[in-house]
C-alpha atoms as a printed R data frame, in Angstrom:
    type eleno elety resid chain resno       x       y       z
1   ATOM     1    CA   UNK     A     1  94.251 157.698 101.330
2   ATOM     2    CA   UNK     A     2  97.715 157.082 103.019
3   ATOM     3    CA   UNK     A     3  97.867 156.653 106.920
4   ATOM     4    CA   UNK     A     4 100.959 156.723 108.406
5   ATOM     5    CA   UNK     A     5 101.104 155.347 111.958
6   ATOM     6    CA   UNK     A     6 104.362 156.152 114.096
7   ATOM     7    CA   UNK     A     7 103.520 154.906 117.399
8   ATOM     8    CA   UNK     A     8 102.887 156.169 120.784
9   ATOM     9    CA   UNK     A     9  99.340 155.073 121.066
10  ATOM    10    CA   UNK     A    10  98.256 151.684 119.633
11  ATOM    11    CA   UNK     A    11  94.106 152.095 118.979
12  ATOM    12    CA   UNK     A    12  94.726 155.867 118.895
13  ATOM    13    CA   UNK     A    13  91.423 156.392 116.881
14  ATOM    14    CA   UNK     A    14  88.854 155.785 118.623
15  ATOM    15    CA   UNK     A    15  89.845 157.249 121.491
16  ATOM    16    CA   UNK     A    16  90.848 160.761 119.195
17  ATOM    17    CA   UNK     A    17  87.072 161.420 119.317
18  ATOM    18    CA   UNK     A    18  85.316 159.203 121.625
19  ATOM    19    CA   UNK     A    19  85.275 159.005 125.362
20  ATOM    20    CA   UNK     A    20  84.820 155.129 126.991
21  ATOM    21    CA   UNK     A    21  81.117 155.176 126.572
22  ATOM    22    CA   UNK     A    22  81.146 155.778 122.739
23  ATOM    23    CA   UNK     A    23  80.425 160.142 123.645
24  ATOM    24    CA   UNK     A    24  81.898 162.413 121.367
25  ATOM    25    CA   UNK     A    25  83.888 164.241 123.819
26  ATOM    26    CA   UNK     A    26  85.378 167.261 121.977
27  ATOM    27    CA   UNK     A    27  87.460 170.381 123.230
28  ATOM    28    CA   UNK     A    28  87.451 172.833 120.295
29  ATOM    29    CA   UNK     A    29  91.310 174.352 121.072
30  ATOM    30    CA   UNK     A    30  90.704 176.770 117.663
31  ATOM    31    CA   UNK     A    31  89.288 176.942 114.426
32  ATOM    32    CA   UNK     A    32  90.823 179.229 111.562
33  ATOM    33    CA   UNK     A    33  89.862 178.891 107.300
34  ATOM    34    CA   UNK     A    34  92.403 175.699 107.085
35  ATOM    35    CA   UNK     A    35  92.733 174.308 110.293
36  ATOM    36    CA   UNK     A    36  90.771 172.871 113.393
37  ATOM    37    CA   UNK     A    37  92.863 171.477 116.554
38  ATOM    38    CA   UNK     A    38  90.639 169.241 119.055
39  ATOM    39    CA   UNK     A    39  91.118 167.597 122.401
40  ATOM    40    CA   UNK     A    40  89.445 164.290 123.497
41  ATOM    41    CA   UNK     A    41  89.504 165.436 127.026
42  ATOM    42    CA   UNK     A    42  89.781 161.883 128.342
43  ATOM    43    CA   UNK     A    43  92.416 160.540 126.036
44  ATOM    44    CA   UNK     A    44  94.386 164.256 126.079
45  ATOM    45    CA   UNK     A    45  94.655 163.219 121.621
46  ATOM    46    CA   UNK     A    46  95.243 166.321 120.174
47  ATOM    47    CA   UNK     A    47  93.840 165.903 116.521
48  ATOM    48    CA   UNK     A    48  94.519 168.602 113.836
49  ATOM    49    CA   UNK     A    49  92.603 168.798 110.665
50  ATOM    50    CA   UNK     A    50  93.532 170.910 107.568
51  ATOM    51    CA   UNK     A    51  91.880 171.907 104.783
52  ATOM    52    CA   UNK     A    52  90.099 174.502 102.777
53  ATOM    53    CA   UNK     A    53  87.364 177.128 103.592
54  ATOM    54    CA   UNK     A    54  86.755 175.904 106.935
55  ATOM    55    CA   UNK     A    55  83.606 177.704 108.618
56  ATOM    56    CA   UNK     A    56  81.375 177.015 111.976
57  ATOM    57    CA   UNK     A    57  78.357 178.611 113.302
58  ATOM    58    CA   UNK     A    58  77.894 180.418 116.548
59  ATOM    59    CA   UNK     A    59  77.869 176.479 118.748
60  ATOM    60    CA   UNK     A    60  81.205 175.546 116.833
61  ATOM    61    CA   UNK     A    61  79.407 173.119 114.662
62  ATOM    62    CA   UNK     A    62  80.614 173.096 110.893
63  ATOM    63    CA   UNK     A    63  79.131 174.729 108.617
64  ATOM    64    CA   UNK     A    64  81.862 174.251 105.064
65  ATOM    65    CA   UNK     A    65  85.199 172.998 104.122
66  ATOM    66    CA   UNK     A    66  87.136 170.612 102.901
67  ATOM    67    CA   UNK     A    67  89.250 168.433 104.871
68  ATOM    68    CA   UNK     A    68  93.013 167.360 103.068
69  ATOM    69    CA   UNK     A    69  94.737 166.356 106.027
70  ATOM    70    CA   UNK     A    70  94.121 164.712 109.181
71  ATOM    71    CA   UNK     A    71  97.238 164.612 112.283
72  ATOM    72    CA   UNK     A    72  96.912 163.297 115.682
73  ATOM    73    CA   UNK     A    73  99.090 164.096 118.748
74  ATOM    74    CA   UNK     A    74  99.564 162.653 122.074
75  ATOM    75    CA   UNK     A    75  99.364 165.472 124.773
76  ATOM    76    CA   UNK     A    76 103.312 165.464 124.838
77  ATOM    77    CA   UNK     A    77 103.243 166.401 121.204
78  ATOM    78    CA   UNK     A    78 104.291 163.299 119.852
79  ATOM    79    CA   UNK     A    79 102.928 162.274 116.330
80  ATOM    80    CA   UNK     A    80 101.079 159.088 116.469
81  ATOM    81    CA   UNK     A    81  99.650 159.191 112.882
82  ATOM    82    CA   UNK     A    82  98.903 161.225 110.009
83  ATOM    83    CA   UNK     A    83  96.417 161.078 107.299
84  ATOM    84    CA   UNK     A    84  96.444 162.783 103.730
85  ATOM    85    CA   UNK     A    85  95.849 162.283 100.525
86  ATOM    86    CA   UNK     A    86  91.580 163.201 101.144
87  ATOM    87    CA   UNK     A    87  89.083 165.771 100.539
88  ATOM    88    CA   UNK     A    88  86.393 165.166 102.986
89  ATOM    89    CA   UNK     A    89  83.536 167.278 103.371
90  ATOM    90    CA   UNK     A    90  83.567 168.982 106.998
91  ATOM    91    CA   UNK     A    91  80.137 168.878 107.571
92  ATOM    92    CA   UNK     A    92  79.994 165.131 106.320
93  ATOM    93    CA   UNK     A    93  82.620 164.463 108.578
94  ATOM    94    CA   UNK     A    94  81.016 166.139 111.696
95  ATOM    95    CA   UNK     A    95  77.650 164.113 111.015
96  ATOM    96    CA   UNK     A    96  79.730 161.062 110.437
97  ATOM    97    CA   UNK     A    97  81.158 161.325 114.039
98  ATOM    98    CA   UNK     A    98  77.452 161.878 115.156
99  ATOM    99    CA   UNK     A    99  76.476 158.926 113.766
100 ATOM   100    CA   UNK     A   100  78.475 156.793 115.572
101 ATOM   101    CA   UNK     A   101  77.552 158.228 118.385
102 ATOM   102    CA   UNK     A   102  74.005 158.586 118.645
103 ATOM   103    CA   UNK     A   103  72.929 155.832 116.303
104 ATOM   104    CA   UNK     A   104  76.115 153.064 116.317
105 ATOM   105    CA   UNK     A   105  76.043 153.366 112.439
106 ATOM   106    CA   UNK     A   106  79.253 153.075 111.056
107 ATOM   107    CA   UNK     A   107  78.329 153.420 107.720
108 ATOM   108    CA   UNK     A   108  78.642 157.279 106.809
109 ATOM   109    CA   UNK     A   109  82.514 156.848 108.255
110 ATOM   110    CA   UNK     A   110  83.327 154.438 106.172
111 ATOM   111    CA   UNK     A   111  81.547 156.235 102.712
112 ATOM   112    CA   UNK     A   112  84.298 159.031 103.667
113 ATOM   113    CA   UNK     A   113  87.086 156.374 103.968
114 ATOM   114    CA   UNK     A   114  86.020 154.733 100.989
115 ATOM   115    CA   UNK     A   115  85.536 158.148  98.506
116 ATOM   116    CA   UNK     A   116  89.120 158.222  98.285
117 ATOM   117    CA   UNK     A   117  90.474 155.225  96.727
118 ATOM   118    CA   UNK     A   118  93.153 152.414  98.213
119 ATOM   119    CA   UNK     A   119  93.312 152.875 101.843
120 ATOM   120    CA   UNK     A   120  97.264 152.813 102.630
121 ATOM   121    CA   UNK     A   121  98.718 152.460 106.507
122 ATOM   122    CA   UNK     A   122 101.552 152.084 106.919
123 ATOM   123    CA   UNK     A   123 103.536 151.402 110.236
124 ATOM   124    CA   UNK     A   124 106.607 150.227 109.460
125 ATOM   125    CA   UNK     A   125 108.401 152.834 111.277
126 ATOM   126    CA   UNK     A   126 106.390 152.475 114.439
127 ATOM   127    CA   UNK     A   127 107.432 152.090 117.943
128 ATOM   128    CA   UNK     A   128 104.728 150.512 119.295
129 ATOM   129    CA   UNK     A   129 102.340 148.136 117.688
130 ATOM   130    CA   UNK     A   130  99.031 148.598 115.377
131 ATOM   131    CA   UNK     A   131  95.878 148.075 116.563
132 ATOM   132    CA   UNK     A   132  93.114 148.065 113.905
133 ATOM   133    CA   UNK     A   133  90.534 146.835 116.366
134 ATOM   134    CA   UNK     A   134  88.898 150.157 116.433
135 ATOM   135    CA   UNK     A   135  88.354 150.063 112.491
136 ATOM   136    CA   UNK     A   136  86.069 146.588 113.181
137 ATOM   137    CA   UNK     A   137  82.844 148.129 112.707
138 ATOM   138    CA   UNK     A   138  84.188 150.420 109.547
139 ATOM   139    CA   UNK     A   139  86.113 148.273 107.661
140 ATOM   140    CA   UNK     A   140  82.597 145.673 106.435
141 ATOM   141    CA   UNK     A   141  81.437 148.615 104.545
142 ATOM   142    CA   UNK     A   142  84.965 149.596 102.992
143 ATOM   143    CA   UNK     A   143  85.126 148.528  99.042
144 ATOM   144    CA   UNK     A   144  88.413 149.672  97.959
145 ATOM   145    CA   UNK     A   145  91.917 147.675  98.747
146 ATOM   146    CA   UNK     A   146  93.437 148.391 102.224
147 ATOM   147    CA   UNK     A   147  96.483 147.782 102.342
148 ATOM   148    CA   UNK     A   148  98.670 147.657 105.468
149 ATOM   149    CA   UNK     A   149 102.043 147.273 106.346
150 ATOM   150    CA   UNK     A   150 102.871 146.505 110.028
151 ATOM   151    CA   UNK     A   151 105.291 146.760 112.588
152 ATOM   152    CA   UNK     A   152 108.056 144.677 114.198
153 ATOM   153    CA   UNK     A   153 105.542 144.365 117.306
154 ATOM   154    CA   UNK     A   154 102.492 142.356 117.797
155 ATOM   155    CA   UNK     A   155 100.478 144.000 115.733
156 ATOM   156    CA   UNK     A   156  96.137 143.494 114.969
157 ATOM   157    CA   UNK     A   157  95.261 144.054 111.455
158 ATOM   158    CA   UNK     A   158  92.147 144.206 110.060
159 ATOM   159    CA   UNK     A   159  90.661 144.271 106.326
160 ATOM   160    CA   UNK     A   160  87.494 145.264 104.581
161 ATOM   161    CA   UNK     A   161  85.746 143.984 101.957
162 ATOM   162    CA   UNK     A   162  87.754 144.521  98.957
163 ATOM   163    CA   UNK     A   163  90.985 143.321  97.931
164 ATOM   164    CA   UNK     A   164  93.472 143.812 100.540
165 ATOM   165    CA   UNK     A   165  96.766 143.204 101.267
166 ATOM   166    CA   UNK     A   166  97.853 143.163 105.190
167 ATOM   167    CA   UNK     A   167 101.857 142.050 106.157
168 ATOM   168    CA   UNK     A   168 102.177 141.797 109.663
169 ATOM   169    CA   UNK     A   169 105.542 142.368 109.043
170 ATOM   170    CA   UNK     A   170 107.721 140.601 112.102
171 ATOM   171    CA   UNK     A   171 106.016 139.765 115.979
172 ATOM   172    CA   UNK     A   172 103.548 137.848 117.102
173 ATOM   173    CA   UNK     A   173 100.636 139.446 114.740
174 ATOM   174    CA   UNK     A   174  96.996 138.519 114.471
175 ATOM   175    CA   UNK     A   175  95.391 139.431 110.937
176 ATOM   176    CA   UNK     A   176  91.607 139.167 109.778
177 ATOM   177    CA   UNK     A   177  91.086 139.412 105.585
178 ATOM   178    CA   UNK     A   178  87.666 140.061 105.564
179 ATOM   179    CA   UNK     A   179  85.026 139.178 102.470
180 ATOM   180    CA   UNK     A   180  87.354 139.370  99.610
181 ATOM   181    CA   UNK     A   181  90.202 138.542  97.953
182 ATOM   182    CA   UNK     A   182  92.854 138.934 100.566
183 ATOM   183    CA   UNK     A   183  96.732 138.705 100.817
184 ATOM   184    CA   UNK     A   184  97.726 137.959 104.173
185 ATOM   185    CA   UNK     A   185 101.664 137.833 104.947
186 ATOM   186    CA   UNK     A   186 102.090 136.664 108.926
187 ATOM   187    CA   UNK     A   187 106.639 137.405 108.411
188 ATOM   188    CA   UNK     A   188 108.608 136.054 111.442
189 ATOM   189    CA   UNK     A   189 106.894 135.048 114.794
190 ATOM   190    CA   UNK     A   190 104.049 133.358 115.752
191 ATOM   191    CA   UNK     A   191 101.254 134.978 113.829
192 ATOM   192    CA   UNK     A   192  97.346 133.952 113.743
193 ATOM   193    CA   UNK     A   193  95.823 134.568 110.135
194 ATOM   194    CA   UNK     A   194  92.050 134.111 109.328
195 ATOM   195    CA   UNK     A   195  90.774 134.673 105.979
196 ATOM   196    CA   UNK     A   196  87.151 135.868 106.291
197 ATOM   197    CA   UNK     A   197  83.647 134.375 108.189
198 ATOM   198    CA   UNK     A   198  81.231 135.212 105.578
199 ATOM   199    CA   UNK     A   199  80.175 132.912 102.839
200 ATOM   200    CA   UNK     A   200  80.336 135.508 100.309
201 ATOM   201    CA   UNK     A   201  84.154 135.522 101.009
202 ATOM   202    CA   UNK     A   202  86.561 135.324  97.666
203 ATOM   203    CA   UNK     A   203  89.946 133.209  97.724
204 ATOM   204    CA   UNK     A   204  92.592 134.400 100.340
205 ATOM   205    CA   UNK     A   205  96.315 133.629  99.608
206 ATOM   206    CA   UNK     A   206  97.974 133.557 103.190
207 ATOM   207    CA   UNK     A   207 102.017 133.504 103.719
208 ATOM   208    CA   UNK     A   208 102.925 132.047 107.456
209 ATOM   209    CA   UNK     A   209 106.930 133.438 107.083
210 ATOM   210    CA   UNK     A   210 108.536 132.029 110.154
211 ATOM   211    CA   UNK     A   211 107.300 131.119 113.444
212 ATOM   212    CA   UNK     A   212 104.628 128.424 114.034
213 ATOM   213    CA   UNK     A   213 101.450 130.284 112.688
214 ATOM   214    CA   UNK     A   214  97.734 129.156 113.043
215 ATOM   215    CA   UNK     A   215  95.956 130.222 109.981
216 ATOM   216    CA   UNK     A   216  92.206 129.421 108.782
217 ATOM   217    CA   UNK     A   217  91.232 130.076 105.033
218 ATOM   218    CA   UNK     A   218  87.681 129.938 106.145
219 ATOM   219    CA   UNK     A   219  85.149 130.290 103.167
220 ATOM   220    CA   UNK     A   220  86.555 130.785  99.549
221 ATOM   221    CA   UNK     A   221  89.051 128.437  97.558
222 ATOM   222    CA   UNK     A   222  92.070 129.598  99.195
223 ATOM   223    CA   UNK     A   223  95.883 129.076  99.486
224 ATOM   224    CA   UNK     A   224  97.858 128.527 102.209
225 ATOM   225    CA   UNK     A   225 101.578 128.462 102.516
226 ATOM   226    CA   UNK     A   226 103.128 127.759 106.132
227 ATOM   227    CA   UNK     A   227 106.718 128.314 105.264
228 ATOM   228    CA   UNK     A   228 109.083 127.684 108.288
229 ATOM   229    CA   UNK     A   229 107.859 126.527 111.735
230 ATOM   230    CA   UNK     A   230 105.949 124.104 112.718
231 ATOM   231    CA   UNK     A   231 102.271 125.155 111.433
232 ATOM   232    CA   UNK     A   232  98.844 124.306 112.255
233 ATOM   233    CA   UNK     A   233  96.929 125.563 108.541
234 ATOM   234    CA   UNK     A   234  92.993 124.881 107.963
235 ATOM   235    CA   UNK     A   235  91.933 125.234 104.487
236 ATOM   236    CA   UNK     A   236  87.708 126.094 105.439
237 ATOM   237    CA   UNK     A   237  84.958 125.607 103.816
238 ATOM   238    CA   UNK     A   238  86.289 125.812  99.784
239 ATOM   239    CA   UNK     A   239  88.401 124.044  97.555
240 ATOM   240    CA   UNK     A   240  91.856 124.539  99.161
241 ATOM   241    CA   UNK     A   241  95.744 124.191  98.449
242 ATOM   242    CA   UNK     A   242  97.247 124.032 101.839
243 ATOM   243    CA   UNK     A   243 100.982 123.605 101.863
244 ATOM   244    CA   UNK     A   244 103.209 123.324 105.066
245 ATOM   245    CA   UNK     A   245 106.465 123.971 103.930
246 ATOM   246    CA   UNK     A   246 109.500 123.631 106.483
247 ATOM   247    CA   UNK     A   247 108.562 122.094 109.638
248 ATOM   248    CA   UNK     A   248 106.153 119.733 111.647
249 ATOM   249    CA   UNK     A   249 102.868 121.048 110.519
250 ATOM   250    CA   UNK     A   250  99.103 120.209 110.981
251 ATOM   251    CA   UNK     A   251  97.272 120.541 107.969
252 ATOM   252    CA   UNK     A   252  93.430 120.143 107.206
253 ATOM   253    CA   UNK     A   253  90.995 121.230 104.658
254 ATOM   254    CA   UNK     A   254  87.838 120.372 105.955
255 ATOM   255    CA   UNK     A   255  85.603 120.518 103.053
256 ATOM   256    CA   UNK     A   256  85.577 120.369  98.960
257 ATOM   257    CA   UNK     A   257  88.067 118.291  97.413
258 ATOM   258    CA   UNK     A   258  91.474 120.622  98.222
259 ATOM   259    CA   UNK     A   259  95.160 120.001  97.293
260 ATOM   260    CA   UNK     A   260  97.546 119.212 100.630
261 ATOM   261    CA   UNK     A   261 101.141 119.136 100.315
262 ATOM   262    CA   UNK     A   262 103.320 118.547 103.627
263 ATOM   263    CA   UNK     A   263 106.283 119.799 102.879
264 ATOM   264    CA   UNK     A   264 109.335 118.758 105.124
265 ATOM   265    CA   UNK     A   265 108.808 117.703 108.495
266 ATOM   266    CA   UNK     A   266 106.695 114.994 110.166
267 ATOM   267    CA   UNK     A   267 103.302 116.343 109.124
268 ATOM   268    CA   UNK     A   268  99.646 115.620 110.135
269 ATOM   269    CA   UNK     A   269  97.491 115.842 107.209
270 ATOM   270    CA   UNK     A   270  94.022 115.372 107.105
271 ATOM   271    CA   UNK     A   271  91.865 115.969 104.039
272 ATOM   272    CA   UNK     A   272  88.866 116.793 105.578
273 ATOM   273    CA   UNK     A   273  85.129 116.036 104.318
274 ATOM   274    CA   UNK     A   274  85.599 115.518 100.442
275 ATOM   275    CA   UNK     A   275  87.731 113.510  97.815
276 ATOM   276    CA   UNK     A   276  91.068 114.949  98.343
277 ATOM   277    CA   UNK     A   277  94.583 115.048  96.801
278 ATOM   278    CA   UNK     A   278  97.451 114.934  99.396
279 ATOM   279    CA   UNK     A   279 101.345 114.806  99.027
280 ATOM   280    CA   UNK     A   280 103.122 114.097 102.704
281 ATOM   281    CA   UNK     A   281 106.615 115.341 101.681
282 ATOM   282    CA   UNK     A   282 109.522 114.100 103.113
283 ATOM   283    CA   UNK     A   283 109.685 113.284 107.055
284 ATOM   284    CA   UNK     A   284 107.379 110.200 108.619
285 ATOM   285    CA   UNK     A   285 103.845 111.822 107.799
286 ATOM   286    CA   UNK     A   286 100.192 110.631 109.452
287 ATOM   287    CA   UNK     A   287  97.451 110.516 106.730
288 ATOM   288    CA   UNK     A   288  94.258 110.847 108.876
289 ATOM   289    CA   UNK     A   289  90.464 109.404 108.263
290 ATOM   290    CA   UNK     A   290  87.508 110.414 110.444
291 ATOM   291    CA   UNK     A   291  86.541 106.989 109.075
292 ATOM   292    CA   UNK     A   292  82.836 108.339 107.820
293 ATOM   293    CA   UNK     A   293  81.297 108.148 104.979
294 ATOM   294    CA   UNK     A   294  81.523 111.974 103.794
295 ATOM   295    CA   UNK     A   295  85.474 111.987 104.369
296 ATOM   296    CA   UNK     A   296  85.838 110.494 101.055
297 ATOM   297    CA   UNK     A   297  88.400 108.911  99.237
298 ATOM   298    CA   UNK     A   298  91.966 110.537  99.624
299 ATOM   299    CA   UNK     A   299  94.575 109.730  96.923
300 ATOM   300    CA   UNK     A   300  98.122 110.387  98.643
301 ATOM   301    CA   UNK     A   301 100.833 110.656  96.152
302 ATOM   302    CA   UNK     A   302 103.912 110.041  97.777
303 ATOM   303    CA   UNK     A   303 103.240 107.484 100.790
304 ATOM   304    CA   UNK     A   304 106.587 106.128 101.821
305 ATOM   305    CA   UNK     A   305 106.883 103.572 104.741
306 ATOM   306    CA   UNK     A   306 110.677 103.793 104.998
307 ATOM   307    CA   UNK     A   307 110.362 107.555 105.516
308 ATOM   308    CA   UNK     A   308 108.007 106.487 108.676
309 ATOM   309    CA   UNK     A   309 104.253 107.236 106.528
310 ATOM   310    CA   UNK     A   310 101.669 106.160 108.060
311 ATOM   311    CA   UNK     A   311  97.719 106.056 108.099
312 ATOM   312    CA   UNK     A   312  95.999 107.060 111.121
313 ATOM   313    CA   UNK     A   313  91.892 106.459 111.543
314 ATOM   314    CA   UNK     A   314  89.888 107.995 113.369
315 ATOM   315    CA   UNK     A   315  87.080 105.704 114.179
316 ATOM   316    CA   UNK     A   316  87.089 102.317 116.283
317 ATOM   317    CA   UNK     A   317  87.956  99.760 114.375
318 ATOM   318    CA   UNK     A   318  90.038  96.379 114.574
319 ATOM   319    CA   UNK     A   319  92.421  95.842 111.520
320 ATOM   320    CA   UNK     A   320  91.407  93.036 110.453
321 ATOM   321    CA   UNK     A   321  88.439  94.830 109.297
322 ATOM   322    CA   UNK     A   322  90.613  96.537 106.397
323 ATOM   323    CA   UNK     A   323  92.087  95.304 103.110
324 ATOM   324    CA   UNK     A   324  93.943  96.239 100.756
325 ATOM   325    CA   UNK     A   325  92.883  96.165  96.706
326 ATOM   326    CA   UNK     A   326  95.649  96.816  94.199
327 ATOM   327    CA   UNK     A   327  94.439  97.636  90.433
328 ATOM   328    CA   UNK     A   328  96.889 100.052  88.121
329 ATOM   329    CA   UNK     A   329  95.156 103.573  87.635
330 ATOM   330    CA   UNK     A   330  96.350 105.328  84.072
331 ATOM   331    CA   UNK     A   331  98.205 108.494  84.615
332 ATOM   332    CA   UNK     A   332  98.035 107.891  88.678
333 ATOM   333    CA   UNK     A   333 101.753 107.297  89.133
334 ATOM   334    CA   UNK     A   334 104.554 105.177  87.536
335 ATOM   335    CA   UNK     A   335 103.633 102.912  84.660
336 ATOM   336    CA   UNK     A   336 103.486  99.401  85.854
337 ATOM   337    CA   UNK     A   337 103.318  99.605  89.759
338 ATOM   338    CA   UNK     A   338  99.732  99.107  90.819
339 ATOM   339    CA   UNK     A   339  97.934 101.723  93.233
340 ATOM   340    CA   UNK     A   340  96.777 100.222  96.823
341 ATOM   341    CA   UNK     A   341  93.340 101.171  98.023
342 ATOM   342    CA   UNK     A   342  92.691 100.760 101.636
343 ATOM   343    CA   UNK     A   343  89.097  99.577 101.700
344 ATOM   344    CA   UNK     A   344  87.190  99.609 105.436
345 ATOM   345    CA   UNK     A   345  85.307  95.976 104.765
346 ATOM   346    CA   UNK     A   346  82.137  96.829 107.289
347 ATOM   347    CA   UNK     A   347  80.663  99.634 104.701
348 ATOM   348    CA   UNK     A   348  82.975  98.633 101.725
349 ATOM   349    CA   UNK     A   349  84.250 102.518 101.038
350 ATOM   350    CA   UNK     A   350  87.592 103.527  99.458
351 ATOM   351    CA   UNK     A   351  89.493 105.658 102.684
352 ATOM   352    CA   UNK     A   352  92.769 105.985 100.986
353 ATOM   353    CA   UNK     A   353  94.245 105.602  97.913
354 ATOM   354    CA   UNK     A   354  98.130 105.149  97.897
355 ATOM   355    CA   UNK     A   355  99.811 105.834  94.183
356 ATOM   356    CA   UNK     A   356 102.404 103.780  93.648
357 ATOM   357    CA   UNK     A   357 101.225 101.400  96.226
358 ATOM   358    CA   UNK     A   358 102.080  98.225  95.042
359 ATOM   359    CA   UNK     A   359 105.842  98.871  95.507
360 ATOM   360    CA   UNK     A   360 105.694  99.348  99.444
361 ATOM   361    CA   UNK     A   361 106.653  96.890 101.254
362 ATOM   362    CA   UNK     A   362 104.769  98.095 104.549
363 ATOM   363    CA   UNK     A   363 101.555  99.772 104.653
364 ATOM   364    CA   UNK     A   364 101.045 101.188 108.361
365 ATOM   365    CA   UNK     A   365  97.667 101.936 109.620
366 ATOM   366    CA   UNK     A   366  97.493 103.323 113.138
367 ATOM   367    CA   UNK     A   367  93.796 102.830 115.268
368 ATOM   368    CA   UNK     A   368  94.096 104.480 118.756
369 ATOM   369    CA   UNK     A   369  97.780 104.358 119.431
370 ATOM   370    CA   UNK     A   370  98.398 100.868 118.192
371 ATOM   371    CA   UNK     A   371 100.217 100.738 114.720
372 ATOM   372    CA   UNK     A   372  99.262  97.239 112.705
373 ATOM   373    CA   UNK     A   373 100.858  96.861 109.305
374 ATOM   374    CA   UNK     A   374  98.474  95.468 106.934
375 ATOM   375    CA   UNK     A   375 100.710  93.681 104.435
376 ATOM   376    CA   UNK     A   376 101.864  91.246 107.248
């Protein structure tokens, strides 16, 4: 199924067939063997369908057919979108409709969207931005891949539950995966990406592109790459790789053990609940501890106090309270320079782990907004 959306009426489709209090509100214009043209008499959407052996009863209600092609108009004749590539049953789609309306079940829609493969939209050539928020309560029950290419506006897109693929293309875009395996591409401007908010969601890959994006892998072991701008990423509830890339970025993984990698800039990484693997990059870079128990043990693999590293707990604490143990790990780092654990003395637990350790010669730990080095 292909969708091509060129504008004129962002969140054109539910208001093609429903009035503002969820009524089918229907003007049957005319009805012929291949075509049916209908007016939503609030919105003034003119929507076309073609097809084959197209038949109604006495009350206009459809009797047979097949629908191929789907077109919908604004009352000044402009295209706003076009569907093909189905063969929908007209009676199936008429019930469908009814559904929704009398029974808020969204289900018998979305078997029709789903019987005919990959679901395609594409807007790239749009004029006005892509709203997907009236496909929320279709696009659960949706199996196959929808794919979606967006415009150069702000643009909502939405996926189902299959493997998707969703580029906001450039703007300020907002895009929801959805349970499964999701690509998510935000492009340039400040873009919002969340990867799914079941449990039973897969691993998302998610592209920021340029702007300073806010996306949330969620559930699933995903990936997240920031790019440019100054990023705020959040891995979820999985075993993550969260990498910043260009800029000053805020990166946490919350739970699992999960792979964080700063990339350039003066980052804010924080490994979340589990034993985590973190690389600052270059630029002065804030390793953060809640300073609980279930945080874990983070190994950081490039801490560098001349480039302005730094840890940074969370809890109250004095320094003196903290030490520093130094014992060579095999295959940690560079053979013969010890690794530095930073050991909280009140419960005795490992915080961080600095490889390559031995060869700093500051080790900054920031409590509150004091920084105390604790090799002095």
């Amino acid at each position: 199924m292909l969708l091509n959306y060129y504008g004129f009426y962002p969140g054109f489709l539910a208001d093609a067939f429903f009035n503002e209090f969820g009524e089918v509100n229907l003007d049957i214009l005319s009805v012929s063997s291949t075509q049916a043209v209908l007016e939503q008499l609030d919105s003034g959407i003119i929507t076309t369908l073609t097809g084959t052996n197209f038949a109604v009863d006495g009350t206009g209600s459809p009797t047979g057919g097949t629908i191929t092609g789907i077109s919908f108009e604004t009352s000044g004749s402009n295209t706003i979108a076009e569907i093909s590539g189905i063969s929908w049953s007209l009676v199936a789609f008429d019930e469908a409709l009814a559904a929704l309306e009398e029974d808020d079940n969204p289900v018998p829609m979305s078997d029709l969207f789903d019987s005919s493969g990959a679901i395609t939209v594409d807007a790239s050539t749009a004029n006005q931005p892509l709203d997907m928020t009236d496909w929320e309560d279709l696009l659960p029950f949706i199996n196959n891949s929808v794919n979606v290419t967006g415009t150069n506006s702000s643009d909502d897109i939405l996926g189902g539950a299959g493997r998707d693929s969703l580029d906001g293309g450039d703007g300020f875009d907002f895009i929801f995966g959805g349970n499964g395996q999701d690509t998510l591409i935000g492009g340039a401007g400040d873009d919002e990406m969340i990867g799914g908010d079941s449990e039973n969601d897969l691993r998302d890959v998610m592209y920021g592109g340029d702007g300073a994006d806010y996306m949330d892998g969620n559930y699933g072991n995903d990936e997240l790459r920031g790019d440019a701008g100054n990023d705020t990423l959040i891995g979820g509830f999985g075993a993550d790789t969260v990498l910043g890339g260009d800029g000053d970025d805020n990166l946490t993984a919350q739970a699992w053990g999960d792979l964080l990698f700063g990339g350039d800039g003066n980052d804010f990484i924080n490994g979340g609940f589990g034993y985590d693997r973190v690389n600052g990059g270059t630029g002065a870079d804030a390793f953060f501890h809640l300073g609980v128990a279930g945080h874990g043990s983070d190994w950081i693999q490039d801490f560098d106090s001349v480039e302005g590293d730094y840890l940074l707990y969370g809890g109250t604490a004095t320094a003196d309270q903290f030490q520093i143990n130094y014992a060579d790990t095999e295959n940690a780092g560079e053979a013969g320079i010890s690794e530095a654990f930073i050991i909280y003395r009140p419960t005795g637990q490992i915080l961080w782990a600095l490889v390559d350790g031995g060869g700093q010669e500051e080790i900054n730990l920031m409590i509150g907004s004091t920084l105390y080095d604790l090799m002095a």
